[in-house]
C-alpha positions in Angstrom: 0.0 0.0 0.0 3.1 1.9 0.2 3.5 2.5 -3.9 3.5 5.4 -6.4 -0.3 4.1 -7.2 -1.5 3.8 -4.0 -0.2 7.5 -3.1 -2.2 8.5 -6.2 -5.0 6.8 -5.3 -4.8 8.8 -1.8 -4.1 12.0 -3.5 -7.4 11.3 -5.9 -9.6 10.2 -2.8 -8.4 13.5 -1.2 -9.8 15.5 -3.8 -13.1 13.4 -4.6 -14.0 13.1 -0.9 -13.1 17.3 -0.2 -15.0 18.3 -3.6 -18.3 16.3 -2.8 -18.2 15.4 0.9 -18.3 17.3 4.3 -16.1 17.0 7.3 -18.8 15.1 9.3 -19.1 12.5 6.1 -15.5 12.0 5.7 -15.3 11.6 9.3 -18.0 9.0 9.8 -16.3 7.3 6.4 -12.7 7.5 8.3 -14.5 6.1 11.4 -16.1 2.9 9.4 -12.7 2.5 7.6 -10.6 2.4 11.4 -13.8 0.1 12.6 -13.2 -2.2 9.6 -9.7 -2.1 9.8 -9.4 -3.4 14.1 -12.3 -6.0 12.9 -9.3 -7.3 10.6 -6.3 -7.0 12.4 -7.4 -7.3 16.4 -7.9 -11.2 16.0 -4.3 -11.2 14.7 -2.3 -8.5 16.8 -4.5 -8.0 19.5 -6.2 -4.2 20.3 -2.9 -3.5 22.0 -1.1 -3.6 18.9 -4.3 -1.9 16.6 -3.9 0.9 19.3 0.0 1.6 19.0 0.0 1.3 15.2 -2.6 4.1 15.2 -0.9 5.8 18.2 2.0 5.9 15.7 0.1 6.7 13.1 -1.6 9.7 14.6 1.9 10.8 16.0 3.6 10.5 12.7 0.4 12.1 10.9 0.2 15.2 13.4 3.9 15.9 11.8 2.1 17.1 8.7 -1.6 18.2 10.3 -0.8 19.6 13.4 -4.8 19.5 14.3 -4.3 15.8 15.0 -1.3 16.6 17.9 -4.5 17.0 19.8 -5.6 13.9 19.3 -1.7 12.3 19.7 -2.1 14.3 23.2 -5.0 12.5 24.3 -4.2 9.2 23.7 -5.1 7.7 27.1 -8.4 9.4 27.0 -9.4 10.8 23.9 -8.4 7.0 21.8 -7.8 4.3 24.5 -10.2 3.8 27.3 -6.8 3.3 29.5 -3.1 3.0 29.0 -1.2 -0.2 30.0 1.7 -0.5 32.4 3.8 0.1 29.8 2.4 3.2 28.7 0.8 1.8 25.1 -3.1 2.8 24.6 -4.9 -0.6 24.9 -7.9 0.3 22.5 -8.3 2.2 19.8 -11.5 4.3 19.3 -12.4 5.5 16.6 -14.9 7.7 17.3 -12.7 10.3 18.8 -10.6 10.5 15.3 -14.5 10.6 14.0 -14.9 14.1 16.1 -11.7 15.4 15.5 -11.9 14.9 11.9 -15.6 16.6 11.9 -14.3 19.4 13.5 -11.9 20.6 11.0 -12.5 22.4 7.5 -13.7 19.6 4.8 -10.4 20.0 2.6 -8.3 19.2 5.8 -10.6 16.8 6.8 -10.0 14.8 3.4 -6.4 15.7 3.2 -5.0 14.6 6.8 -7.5 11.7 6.6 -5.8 10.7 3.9 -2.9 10.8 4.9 -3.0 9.5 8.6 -4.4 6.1 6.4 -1.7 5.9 4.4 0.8 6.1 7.4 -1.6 3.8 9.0 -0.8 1.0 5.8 3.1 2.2 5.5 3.9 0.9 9.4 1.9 -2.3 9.1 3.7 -3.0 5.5 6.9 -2.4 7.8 6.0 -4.4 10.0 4.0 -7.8 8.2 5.2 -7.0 4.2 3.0 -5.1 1.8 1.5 -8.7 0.6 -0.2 -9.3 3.9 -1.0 -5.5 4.5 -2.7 -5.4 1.3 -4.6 -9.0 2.0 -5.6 -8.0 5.6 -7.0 -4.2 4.5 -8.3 -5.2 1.4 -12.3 -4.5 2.8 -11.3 -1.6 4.9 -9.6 -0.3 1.8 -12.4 -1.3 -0.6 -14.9 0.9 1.8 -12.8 3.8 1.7 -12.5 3.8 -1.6 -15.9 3.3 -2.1 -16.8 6.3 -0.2 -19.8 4.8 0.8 -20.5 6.7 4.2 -19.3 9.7 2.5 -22.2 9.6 0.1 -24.2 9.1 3.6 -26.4 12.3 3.9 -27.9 11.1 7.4 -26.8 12.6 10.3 
């Protein structure tokens, strides 16, 4: 999910969902994508490991959209209904990306969506091989590609 296409294929999503969608859309799609994507990989790494790849993510993310350092700040409270002893966020929640997301104008919403996703897909290729990555978020992908709750008017 790391390649020249995939990064096109973000860069294109970017611009579809921030010409046709709101904030709260993309943020409800984001939020379906994140839900799909810990149905897939929880059973294999545990929510632990779901939690610190998008504890890392967000981190990395809030680099380039600085909005999402509030999030990153939160982590024990705002994505992780606790932290474990050794400091990781044991659950991911997406709903409070969801909100953050909402919050922000719709061509930020789109763009740093986009991108904290692809982060999301670069440090699980790192870790497992793009192969795997690829096999393991091919629904989640297929959803956010889709646009599905994007196209979602209901509130």
């Amino acid at each position: 999910m790391t390649s020249p296409e995939s990064d096109q294929t973000l860069a294109f999503r970017a611009q579809h969902l921030d010409a046709g969608a709101s904030a709260p859309q993309i943020a409800r799609l984001v939020e379906r994508v994140c839900h799909e994507i810990s149905l897939a990989l929880v059973p294999i790494v545990g929510q632990r490991g779901v939690a610190a790849l998008f504890a890392r993510s967000v981190q990395l993310s809030a680099k380039s959209h600085p909005w999402l350092g509030a999030l990153s700040a939160s982590m024990g409270t705002g994505m992780s209904s606790g932290k474990s002893a050794d400091g990781t966020p044991s659950e991911f929640k997406p709903s409070a990306l969801s909100a953050l997301i909402a919050a922000q104008p719709r061509s930020e919403a789109a763009v740093g969506a986009c991108h904290l996703l692809q982060t999301f897909c670069e440090l699980l290729a790192k870790l497992v091989g793009r192969a795997l990555t690829e096999r393991l978020l091919r629904t989640p992908w297929l959803t956010f590609l889709s646009g599905t709750a994007a196209q979602d008017n209901t509130q």
